[in-house]
C-alpha angles and dihedrals in degrees: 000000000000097000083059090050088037084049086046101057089044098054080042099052091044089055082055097051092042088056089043092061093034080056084045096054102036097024093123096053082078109111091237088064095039098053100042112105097205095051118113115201114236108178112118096189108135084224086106147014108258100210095050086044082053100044083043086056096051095048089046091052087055094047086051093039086059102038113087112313093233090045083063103045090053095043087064087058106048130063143264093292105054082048092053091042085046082060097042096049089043092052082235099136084103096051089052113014095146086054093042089045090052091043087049094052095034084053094043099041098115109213098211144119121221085211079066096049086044086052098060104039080064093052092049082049091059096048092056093050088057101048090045082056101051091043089046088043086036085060103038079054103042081049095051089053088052098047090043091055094046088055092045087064 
């Protein structure tokens, strides 16, 4: 029992880790960052060219700075998804597409490990043999009962 919920905290643990460097990574792409005039963007990944990121964030801050007031208030406050769905509502994937091709990679990355989903498709396993054996167990005692009454009689 202890070395599954052992299993458990470390592929637990290890999804943690893995969103901690994907934050890492991506963490600029969060509204907060994108519309903040003062930010600098630090990331020196190759995955995209700085200068065109940077002229693509201004141009997003002005769409924002002329939707609804309160539209942009509450932008700077939510997360990558209600920014990409802003762009999306707005039609304005041709005005940013580096920004909107990042959003779309940062929001599908899937932060799981195929040893996790193993592991519990063992554990599911488990569960089935046990089950199989109660019920197995659950019926040899259910007929002994029988057999002993019938002979009681």
């Amino acid at each position: 029992m202890f070395s599954l919920l052992d299993r458990v905290i470390e592929e637990l643990t290890l999804r943690f880790q893995q969103l901690h460097a994907l934050a890492e990574k991506y963490g600029f792409l969060t509204p907060f960052n994108l519309l903040n005039d003062k930010y600098k963007c630090q990331t020196d990944h190759g995955d995209f060219d700085k200068e065109v990121f940077i002229t693509e964030t201004k141009r997003l801050q002005h769409f924002i700075a002329v939707a609804d007031i309160e539209e942009a208030i509450k932008m700077r406050k939510t997360g990558p998804l209600k920014l990409f769905q802003f762009i999306q509502k707005y039609n304005l994937a041709n005005s940013v597409p580096n920004t909107i091709i990042m959003l779309r990679i940062f929001l599908t990355i899937a932060v799981s490990v195929a040893t996790c989903k193993k592991r519990f498709s063992r554990l599911t396993l488990i569960k089935k043999i046990l089950k199989i054996w109660y019920e197995h167990f659950a019926v040899e005692k259910s007929c002994r009962t029988l057999y002993r009454a019938k002979i009681d009689r």
